[in-house]
TIRO-2110 file (N, C-alpha, C; in Angstrom, 1 decimal):
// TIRO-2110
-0.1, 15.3, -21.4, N, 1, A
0.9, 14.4, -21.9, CA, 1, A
1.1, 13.3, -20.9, C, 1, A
1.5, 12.2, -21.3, N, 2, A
1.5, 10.9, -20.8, CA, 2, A
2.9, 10.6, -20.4, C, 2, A
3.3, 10.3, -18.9, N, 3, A
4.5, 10.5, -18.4, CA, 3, A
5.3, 9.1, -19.2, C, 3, A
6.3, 9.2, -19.6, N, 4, A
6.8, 8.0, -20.4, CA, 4, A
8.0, 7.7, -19.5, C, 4, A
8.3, 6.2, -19.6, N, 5, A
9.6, 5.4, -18.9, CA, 5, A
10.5, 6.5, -19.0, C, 5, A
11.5, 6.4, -17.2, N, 6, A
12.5, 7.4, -17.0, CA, 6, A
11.9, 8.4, -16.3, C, 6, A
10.7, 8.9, -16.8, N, 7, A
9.8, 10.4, -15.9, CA, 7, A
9.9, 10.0, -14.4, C, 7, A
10.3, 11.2, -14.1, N, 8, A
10.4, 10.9, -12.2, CA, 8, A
8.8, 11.2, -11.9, C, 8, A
7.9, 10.0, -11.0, N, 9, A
6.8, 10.0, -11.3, CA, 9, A
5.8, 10.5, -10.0, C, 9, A
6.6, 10.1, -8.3, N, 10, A
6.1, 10.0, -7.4, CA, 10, A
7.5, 10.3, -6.5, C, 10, A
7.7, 11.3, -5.8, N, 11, A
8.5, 11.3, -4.9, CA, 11, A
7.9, 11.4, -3.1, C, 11, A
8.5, 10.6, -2.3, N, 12, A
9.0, 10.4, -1.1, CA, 12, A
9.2, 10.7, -0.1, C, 12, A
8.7, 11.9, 0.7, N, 13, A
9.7, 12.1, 1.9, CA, 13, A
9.2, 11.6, 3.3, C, 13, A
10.5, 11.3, 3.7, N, 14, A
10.5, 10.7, 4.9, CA, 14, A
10.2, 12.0, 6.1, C, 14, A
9.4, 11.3, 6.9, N, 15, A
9.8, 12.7, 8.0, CA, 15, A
9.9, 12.2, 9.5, C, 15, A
10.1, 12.7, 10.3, N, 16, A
10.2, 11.6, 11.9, CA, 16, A
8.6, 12.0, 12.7, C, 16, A
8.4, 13.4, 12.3, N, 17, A
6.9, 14.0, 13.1, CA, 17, A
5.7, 14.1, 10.8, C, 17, A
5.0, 13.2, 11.0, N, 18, A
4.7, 13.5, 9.5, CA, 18, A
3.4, 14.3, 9.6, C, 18, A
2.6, 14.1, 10.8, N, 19, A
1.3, 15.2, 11.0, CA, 19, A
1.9, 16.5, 11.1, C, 19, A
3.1, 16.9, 11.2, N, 20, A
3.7, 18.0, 11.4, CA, 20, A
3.8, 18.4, 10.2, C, 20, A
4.5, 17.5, 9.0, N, 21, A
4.9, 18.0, 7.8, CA, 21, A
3.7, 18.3, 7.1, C, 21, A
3.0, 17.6, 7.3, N, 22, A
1.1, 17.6, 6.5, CA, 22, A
1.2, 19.0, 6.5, C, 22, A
0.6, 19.1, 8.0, N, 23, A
0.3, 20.8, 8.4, CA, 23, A
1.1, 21.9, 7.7, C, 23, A
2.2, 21.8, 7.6, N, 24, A
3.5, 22.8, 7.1, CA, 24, A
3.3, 22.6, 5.3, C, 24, A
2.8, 22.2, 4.9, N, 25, A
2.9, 21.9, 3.1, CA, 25, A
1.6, 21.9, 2.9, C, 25, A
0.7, 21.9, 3.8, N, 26, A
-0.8, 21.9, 3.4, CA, 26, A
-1.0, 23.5, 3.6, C, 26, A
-0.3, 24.3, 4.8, N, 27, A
-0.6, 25.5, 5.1, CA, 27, A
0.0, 26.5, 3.9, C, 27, A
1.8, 26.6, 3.8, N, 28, A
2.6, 27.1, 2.8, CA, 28, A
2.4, 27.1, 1.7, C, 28, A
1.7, 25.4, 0.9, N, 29, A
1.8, 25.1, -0.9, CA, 29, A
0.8, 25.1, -1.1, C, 29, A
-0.3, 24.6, -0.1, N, 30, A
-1.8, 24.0, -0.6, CA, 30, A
-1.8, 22.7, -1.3, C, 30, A
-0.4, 21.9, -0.8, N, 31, A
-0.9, 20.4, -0.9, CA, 31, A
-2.0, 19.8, -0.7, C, 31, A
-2.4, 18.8, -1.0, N, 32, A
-3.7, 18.0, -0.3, CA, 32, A
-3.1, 16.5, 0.0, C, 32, A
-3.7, 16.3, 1.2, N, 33, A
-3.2, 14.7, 1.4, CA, 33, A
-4.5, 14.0, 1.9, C, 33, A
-3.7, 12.8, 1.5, N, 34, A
-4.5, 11.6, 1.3, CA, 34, A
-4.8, 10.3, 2.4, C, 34, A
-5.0, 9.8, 3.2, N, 35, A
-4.1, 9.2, 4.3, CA, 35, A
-4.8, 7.7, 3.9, C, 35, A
-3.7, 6.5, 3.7, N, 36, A
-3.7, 5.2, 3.6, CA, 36, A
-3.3, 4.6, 5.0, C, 36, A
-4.2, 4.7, 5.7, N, 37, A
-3.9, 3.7, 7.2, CA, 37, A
-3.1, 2.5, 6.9, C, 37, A
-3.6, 1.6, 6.0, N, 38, A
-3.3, 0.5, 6.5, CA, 38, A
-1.3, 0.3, 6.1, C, 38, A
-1.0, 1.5, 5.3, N, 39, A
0.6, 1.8, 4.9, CA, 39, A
1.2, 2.4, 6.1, C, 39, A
0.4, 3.1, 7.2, N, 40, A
1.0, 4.5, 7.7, CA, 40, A
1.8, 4.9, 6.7, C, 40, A
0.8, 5.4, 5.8, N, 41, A
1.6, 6.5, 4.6, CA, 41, A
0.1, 7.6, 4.3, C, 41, A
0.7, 8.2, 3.7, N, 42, A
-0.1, 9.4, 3.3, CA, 42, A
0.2, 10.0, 1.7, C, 42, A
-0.5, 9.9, 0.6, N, 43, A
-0.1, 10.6, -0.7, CA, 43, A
-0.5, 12.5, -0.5, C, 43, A
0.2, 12.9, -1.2, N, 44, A
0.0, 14.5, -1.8, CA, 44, A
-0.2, 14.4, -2.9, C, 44, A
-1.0, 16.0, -3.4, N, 45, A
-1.1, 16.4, -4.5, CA, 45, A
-0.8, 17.6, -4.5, C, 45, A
0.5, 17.9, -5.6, N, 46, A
1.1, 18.8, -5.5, CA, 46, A
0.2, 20.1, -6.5, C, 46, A
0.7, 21.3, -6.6, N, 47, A
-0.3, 21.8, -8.2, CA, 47, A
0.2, 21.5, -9.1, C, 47, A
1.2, 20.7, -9.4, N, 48, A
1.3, 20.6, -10.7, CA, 48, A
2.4, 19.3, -10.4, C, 48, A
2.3, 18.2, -11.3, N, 49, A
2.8, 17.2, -11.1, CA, 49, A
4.5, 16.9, -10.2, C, 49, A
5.0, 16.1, -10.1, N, 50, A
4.9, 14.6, -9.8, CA, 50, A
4.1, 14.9, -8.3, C, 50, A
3.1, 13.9, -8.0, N, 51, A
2.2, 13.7, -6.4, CA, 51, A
3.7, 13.0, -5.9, C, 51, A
3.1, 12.6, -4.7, N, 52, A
4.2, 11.7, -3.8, CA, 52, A
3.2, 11.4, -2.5, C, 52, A
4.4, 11.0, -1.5, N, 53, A
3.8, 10.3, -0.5, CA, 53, A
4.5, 11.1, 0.6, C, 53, A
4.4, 10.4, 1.7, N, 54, A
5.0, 10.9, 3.2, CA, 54, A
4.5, 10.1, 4.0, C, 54, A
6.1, 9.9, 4.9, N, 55, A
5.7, 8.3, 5.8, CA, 55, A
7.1, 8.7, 6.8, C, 55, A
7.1, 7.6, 7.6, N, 56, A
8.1, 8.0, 8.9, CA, 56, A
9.2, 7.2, 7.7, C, 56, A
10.7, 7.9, 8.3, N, 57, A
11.6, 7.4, 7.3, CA, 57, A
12.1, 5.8, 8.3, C, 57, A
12.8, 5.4, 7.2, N, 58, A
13.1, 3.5, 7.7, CA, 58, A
14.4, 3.6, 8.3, C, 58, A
15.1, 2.5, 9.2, N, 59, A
16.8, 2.6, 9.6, CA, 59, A
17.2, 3.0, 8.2, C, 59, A
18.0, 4.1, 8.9, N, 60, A
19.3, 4.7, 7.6, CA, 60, A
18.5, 5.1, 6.3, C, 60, A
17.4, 4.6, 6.1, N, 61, A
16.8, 5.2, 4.8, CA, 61, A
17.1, 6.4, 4.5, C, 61, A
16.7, 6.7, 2.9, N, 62, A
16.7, 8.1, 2.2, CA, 62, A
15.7, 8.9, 3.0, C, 62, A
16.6, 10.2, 2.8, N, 63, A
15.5, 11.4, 3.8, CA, 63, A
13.9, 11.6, 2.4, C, 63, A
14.9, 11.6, 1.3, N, 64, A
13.7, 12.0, 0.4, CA, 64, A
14.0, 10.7, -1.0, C, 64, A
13.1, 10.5, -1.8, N, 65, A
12.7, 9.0, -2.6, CA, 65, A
12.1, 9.5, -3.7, C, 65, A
12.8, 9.1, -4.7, N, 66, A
12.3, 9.6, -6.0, CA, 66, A
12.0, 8.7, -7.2, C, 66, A
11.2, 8.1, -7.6, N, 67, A
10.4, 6.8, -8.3, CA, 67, A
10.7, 7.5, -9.7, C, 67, A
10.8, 6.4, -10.5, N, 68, A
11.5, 6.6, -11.8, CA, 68, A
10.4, 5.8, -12.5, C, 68, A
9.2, 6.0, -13.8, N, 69, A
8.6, 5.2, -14.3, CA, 69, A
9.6, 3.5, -15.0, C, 69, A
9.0, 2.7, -14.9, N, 70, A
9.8, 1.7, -15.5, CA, 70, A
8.4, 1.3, -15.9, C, 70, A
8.9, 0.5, -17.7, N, 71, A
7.8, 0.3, -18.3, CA, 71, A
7.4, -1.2, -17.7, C, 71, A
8.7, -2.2, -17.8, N, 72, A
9.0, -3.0, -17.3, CA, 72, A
9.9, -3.1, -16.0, C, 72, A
9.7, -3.4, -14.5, N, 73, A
10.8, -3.4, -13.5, CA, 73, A
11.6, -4.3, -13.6, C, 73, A
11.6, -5.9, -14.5, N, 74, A
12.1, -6.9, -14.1, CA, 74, A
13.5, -6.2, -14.8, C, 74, A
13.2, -5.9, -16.3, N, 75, A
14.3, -5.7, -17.6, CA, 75, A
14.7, -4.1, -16.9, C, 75, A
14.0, -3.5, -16.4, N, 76, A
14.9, -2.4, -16.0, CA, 76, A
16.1, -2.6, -14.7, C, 76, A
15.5, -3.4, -13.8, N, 77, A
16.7, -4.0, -12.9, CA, 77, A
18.3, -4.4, -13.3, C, 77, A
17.6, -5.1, -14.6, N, 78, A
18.4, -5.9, -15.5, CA, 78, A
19.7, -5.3, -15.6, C, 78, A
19.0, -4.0, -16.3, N, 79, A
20.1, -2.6, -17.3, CA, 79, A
20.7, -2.3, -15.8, C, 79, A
20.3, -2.1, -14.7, N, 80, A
20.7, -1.1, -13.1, CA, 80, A
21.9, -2.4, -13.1, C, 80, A
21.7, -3.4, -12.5, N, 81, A
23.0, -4.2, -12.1, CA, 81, A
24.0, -4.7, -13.7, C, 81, A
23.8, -5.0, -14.6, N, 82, A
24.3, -4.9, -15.5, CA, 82, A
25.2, -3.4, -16.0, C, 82, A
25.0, -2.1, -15.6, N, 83, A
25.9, -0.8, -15.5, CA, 83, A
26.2, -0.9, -13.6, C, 83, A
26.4, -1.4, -12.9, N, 84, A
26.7, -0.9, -11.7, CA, 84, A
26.4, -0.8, -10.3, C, 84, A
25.1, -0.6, -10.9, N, 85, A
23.8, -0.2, -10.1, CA, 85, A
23.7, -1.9, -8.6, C, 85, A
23.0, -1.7, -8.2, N, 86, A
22.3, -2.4, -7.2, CA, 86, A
20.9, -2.4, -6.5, C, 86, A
20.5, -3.6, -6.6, N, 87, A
19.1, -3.9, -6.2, CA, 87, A
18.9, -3.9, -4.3, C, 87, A
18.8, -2.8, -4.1, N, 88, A
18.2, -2.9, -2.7, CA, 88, A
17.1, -3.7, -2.4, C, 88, A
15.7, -3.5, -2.8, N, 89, A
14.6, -4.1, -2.7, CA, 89, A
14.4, -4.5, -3.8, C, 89, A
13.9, -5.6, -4.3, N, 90, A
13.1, -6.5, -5.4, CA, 90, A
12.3, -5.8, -5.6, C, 90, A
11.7, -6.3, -6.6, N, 91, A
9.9, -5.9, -7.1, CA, 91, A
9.2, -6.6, -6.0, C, 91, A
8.4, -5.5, -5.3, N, 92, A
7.1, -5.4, -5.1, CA, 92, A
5.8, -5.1, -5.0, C, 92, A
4.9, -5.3, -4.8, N, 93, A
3.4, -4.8, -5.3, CA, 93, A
3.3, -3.7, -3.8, C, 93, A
2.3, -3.0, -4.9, N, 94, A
1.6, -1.8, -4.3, CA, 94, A
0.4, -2.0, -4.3, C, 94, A
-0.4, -2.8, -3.6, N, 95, A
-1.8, -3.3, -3.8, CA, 95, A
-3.0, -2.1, -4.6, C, 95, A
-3.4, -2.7, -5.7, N, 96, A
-4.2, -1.2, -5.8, CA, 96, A
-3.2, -0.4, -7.0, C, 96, A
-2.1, -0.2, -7.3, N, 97, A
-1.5, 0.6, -7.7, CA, 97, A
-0.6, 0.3, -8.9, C, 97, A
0.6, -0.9, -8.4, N, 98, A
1.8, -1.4, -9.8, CA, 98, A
2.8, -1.8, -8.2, C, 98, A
4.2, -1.9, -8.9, N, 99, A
4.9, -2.6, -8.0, CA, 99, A
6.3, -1.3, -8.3, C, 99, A
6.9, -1.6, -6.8, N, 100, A
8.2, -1.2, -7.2, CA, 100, A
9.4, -1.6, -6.5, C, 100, A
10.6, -1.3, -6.7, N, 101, A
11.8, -1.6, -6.8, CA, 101, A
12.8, -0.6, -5.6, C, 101, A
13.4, -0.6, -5.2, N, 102, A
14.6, 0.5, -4.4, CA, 102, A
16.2, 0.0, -5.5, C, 102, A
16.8, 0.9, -5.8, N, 103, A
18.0, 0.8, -6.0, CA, 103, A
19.0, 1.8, -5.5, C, 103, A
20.3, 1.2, -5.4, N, 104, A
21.6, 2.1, -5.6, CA, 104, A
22.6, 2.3, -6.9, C, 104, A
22.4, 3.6, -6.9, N, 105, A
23.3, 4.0, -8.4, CA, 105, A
24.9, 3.6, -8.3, C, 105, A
26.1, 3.7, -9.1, N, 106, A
27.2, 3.2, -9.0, CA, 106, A
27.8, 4.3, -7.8, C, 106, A
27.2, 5.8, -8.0, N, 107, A
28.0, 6.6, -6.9, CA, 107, A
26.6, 6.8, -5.1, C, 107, A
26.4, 5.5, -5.3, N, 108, A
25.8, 5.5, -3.9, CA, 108, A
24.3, 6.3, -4.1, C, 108, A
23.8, 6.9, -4.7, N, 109, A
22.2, 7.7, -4.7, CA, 109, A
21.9, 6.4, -4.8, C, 109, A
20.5, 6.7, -3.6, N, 110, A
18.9, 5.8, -3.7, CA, 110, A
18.2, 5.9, -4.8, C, 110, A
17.5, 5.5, -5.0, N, 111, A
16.1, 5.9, -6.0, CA, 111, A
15.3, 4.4, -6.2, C, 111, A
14.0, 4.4, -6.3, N, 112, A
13.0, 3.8, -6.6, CA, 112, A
12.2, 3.5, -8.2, C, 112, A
12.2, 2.7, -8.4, N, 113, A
11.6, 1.9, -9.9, CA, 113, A
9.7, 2.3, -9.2, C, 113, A
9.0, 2.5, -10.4, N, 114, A
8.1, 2.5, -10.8, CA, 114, A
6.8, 1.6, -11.4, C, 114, A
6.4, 1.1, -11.6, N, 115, A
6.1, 0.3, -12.7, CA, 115, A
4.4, -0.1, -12.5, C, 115, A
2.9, 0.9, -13.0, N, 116, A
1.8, 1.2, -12.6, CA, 116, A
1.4, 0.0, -13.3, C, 116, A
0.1, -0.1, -12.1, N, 117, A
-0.7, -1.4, -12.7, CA, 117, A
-1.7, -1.2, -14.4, C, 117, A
-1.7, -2.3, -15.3, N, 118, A
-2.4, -1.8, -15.8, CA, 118, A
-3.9, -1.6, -16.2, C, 118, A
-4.6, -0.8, -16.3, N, 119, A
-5.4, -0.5, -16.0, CA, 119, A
-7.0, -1.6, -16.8, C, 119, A
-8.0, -1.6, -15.6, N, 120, A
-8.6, -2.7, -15.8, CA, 120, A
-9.7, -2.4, -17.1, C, 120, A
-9.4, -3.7, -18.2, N, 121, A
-10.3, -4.1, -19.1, CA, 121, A
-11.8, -4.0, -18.8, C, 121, A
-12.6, -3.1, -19.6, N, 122, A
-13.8, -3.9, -19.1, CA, 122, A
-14.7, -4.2, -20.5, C, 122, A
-15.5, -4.4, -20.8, N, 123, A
-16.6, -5.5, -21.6, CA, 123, A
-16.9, -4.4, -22.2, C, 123, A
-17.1, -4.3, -23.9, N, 124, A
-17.2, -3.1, -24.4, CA, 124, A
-18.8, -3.1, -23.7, C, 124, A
-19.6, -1.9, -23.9, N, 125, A
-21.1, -2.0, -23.8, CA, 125, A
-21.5, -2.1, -25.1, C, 125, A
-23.0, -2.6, -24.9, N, 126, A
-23.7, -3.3, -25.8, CA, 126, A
-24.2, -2.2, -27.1, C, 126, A
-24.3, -2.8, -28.0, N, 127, A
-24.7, -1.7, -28.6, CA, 127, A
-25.8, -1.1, -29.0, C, 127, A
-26.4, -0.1, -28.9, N, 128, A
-27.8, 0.4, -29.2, CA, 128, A
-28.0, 0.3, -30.5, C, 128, A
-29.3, -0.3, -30.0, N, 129, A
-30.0, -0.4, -31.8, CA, 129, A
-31.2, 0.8, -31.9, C, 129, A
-31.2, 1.2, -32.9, N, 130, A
-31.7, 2.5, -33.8, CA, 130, A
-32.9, 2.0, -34.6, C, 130, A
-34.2, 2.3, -34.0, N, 131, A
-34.9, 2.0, -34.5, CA, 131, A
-35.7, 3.1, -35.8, C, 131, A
-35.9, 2.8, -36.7, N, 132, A
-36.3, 3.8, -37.7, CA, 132, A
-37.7, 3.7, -37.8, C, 132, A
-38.6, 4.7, -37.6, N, 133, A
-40.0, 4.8, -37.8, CA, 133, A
-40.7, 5.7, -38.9, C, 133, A
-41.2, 5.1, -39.6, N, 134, A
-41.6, 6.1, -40.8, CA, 134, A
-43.0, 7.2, -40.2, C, 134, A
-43.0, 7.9, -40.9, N, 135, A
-44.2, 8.9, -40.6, CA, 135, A
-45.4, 8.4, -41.1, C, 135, A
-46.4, 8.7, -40.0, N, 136, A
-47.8, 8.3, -40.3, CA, 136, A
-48.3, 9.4, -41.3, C, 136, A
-48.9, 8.6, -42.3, N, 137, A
-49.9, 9.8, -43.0, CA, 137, A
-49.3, 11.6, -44.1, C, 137, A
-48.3, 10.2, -44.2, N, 138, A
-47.6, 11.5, -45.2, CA, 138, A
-47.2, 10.5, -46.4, C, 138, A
-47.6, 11.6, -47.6, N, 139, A
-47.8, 10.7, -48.8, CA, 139, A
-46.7, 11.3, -50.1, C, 139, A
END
């Protein structure tokens, strides 16, 4: 099934030693990780959905980060400060991936907007032509 706008899609955690956390969730769950140098981040794959990441945590940031699909981030922002909410971080791109957002809810929770790239068009292929050969020598 196809995670639909709202599904918590990718979660977050921050850690201060993160080769340490690797080792500890790769040994205990049988995570697998991923490592993106050029982020100092690293994705997991959990056994059964939502994946996430792990990265050193930011000043005062959230210990743990939980990404919310948005179909749209711009109109979802919209609905977040329009009820209460607040825009920490704008839309940004995830090179490679979709873009996302940080917010704060009205009672103070973080949480992260979503929003995947979509995926690349390509050229239908050509179509095979079917050539029909009759039988030699049959009457």
């Amino acid at each position: 099934m196809a995670d639909r706008p709202g599904a918590i899609v990718h979660v977050e955690f921050h850690s201060a030693d993160p080769e340490r956390t690797k080792a500890f969730y790769s040994k205990v769950f049988g995570w697998r990780f991923q490592e993106i140098p050029q982020m100092n981040y690293a994705t997991f794959q959990a056994p059964s959905g939502p994946g996430g990441g792990l990265q050193k945590p930011g000043e005062g940031g959230p210990m743990i980060l939980d990404y919310i699909l948005s179909k749209e981030i711009n109109d979802t922002v919209k609905a977040i400060e329009a009820n209460g909410g607040a825009i920490l971080m704008p839309k940004s791109e995830i090179p490679g991936y979709g873009w996302w957002a940080l917010f704060r809810d009205p009672t103070g929770l973080t949480m992260a907007l979503y929003q995947s790239k979509p995926p690349e068009r390509r050229a239908p292929a050509p179509k095979k032509r079917i050539v029909k050969r009759g039988r030699k020598g049959r009457r």
